[in-house]
C-alpha positions as MATLAB code, in Angstrom:
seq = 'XXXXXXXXXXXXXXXXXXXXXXXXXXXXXXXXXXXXXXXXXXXXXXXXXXXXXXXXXXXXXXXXXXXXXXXXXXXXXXXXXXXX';
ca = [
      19.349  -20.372  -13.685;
      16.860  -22.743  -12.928;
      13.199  -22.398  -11.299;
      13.172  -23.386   -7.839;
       9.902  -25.224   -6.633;
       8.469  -24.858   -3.283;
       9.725  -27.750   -1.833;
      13.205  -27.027   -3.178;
      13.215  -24.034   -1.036;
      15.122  -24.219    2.474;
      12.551  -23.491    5.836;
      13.612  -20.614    6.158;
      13.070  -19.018    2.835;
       9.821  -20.750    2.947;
       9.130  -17.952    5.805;
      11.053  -15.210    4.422;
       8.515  -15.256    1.446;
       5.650  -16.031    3.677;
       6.713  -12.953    5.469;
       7.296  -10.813    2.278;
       4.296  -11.688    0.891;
       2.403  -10.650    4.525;
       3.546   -7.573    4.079;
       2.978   -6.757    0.304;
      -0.392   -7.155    0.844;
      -1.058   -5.732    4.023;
       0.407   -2.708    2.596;
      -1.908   -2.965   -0.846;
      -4.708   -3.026    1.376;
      -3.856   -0.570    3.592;
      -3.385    1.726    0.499;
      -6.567    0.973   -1.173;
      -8.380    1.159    1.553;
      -7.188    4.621    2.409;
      -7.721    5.387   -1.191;
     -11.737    4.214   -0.653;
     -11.486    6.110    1.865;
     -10.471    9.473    0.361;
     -12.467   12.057   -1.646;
     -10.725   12.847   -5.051;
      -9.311   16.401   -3.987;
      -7.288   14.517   -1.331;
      -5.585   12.657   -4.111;
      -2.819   13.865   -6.300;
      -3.860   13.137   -9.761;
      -6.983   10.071  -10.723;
      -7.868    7.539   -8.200;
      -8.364    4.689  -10.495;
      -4.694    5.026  -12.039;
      -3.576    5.104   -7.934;
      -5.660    2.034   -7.390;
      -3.984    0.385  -10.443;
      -0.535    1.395   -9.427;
      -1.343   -0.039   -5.580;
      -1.226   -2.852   -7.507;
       2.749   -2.792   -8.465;
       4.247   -5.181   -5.627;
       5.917   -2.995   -2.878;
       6.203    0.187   -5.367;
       3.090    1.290   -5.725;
       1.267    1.269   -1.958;
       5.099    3.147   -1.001;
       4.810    5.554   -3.843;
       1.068    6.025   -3.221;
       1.847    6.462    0.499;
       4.831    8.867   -0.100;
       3.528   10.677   -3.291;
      -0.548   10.548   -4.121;
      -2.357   11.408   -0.663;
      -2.409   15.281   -0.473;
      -1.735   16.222    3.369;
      -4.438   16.916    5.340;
      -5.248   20.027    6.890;
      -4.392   20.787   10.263;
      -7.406   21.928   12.861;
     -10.010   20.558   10.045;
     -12.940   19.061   11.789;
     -12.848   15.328    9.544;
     -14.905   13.225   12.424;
     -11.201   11.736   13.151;
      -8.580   12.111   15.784;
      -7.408   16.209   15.801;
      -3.295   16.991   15.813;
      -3.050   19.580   18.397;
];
């Protein structure tokens, strides 16, 4: 199989991958942002091998997402919104 250049590509691939790409990195910076954002005993396991894994396309902000934040505990004062 060949490579396909950009201009080879149909319009609306063209967006498809505009709009894959969107949303790959929206979600890396969501996750390292929340992972700034986070003390280490609200992470499961070392921060800098999350931040690395953030890196992994779509894998690594879902699996960070689903699998490294530690849930947070309910009625805790944290400055943020409370869960009633």
């Amino acid at each position: 199989m060949t490579r396909k250049k950009w201009s080879d590509l149909r319009p609306g691939q063209r967006r498809g991958f505009i709009a894959a790409s969107l949303v790959e990195f929206a979600l890396a910076a969501a996750a390292w942002t929340d992972l700034a954002r986070r003390t280490p005993e609200q992470v499961r396991g070392r921060k800098p091998l999350w931040a690395a894994a953030i890196a992994v396309n779509f894998v690594g902000p879902i699996a960070y997402f689903c699998c490294g934040r530690l849930p947070a505990e309910r009625g805790r004062e944290s400055g943020g919104a409370r869960v009633l």
